[in-house]
N, C-alpha and C positions, 0 to 999 in steps of 0.2 A: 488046374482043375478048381472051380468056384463051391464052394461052402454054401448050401442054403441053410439059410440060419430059420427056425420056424419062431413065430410070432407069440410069447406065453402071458400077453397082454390080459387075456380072457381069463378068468375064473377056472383056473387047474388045481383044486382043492389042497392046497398050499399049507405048509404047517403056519398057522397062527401069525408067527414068532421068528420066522425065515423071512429074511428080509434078498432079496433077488432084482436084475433086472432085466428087461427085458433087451435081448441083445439088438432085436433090429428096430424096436423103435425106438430105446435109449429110457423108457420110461421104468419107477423103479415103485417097487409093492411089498408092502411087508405082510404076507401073508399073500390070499386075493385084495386086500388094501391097496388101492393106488394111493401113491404120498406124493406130497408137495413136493418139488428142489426149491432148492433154495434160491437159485435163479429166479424162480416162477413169484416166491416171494418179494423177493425186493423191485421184479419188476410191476407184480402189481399194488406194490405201497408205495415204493421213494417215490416223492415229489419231484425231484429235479431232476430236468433233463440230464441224462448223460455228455459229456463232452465230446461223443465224436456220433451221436447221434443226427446231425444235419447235415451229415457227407453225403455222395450219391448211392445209394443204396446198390450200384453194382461195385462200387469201390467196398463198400463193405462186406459186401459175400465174398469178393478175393481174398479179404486181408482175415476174414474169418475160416477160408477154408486154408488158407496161408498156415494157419497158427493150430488147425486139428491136423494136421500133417505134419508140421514138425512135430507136436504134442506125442503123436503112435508113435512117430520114429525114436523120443527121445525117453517114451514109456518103455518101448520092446527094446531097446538098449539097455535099459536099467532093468528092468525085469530079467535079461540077458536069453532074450526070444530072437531079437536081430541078430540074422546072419549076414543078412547084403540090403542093400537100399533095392526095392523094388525098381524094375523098369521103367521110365515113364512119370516116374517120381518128380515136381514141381520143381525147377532146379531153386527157387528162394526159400524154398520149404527146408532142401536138403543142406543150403548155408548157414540157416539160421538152428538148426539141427546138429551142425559140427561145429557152431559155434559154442551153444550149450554144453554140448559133450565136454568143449575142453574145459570151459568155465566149472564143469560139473567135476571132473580127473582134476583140478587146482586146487579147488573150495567147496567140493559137495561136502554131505553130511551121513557120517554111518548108517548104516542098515536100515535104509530106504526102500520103500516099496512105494510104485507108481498107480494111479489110478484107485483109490481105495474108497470102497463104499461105507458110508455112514448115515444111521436113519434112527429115528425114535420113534414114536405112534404114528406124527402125519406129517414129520417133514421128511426128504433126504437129501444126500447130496454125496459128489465124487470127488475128494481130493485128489491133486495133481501128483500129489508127496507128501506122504508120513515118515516121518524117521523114530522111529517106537525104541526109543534108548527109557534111560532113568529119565531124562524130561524131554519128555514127546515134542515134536515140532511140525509143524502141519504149515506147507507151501504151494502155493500155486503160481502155475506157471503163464507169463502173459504177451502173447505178441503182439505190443499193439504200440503207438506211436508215446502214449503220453500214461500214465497212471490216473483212474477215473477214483471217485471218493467212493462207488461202491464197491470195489474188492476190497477195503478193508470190511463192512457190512461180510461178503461174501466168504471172507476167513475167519469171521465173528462167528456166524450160521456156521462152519466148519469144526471150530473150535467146540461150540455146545454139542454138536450132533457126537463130535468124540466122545464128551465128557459121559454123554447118557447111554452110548454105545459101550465104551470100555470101560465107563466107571471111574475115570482117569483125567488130574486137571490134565491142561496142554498149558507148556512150557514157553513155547516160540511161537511166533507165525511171522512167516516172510513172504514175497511177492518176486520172484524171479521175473525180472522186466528185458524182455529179450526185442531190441529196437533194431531202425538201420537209418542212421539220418541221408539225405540224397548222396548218393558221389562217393559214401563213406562204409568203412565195416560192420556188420554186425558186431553190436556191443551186447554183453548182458551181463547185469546189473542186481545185486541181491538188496530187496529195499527190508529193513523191518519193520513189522505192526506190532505196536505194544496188546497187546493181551485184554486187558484188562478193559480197556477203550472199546475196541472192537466187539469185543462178548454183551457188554452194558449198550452199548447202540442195537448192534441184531436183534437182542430181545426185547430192547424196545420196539425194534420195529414190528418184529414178532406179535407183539401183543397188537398194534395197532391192526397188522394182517388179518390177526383174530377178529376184532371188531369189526372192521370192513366185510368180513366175511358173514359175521352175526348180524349187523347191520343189514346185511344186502338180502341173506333170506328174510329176515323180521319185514323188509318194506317190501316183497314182492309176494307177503303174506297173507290171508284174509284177517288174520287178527291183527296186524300192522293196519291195514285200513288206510292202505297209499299209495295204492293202486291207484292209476289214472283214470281217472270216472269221465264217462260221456256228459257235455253242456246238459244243461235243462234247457 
């Protein structure tokens, strides 16, 4: 039996300060405030192309719903929600899913909780993995062939949303790199990001997001005065 999930996208007179998201379109609002993720950030500042952005764009909708299907499997695991692998379940999804698991049962990290929301006035974002001990560690989880330079940016923006969320520096941040080279097993790989790097970059890019955004109303402004005028 299917769940309809209703849409709480719209102005539902929301306490101020209640940060929520919405479940079916994924979008997240603190209050009726819709806020930026932090995805949305770095993708409209970083300058450089990503590295696996010139692939065929149906190779990339596989490999991306590839990697949200292990992700719920390996959230409702840890969360300890899964009971059985759904029917019909992608069988690359479900290798790369047991492969985790066991890397996770060898080397995970105590009192983990999966998918956790984080947001300040106008940004948010969902961590993969907090582990909320004496020094907090915040991970994300990635299926993808090669490590891009913006998940560290990505764990920066995570790492601050904590700090103004809980009030609390963060300790660790790591990149769980779950790959399969051709022919070969699924490997997964715990890489670390120093802290201190990642947090100093985000907020630089942070502030530049800011001025693009100031920027872009100021010149589409009457008192910017840069608006495209018709020849004489």
């Amino acid at each position: 039996m299917s769940t309809i999930v209703p849409c709480t996208c719209g102005s539902i007179g929301a306490d101020p300060n209640a940060v929520r998201q919405c479940s079916e379109h994924f979008r997240i609002f603190r209050g009726d405030k819709r806020l930026a993720s932090v995805g949305s950030v770095i993708r409209d500042t970083w300058p450089i192309k990503k590295n696996f952005e010139d692939a065929d764009p149906a190779v990339l909708e596989n490999a991306r719903d590839r990697g949200v299907v292990c992700d719920e499997l390996f959230s409702a695991w840890l969360n300890g929600t899964l009971t059985r692998i759904p029917a019909g379940t992608r069988t690359d999804a479900v290798e790369r899913f047991e492969a985790l698991r066991k890397w996770w049962e060898s080397n995970g990290f105590a009192n983990t909780a999966a998918q956790v929301l984080l947001a300040d006035g106008e940004i948010a974002g969902i961590a993969d993995l907090v582990s909320v001990t004496e020094y907090p560690l915040i991970i994300d989880i990635k299926n993808v062939s090669a490590i891009d330079q913006t998940y560290y940016l990505q764990l920066g923006g995570y790492a601050d949303l904590y700090q103004e969320y809980f009030g609390r520096d963060v300790h660790s941040l790591g990149v769980l790199h779950v790959t399969q080279s051709r022919d070969k097993p699924v490997s997964v790989k715990y890489v670390d990001v120093p802290v201190e790097p990642a947090l100093k970059d985000w907020r630089t890019l942070r502030e530049m997001w800011q001025v693009v955004r100031r920027r872009t109303v100021y010149f589409n402004s009457d008192e910017g005065g840069l608006k495209c005028q018709e020849p004489h």
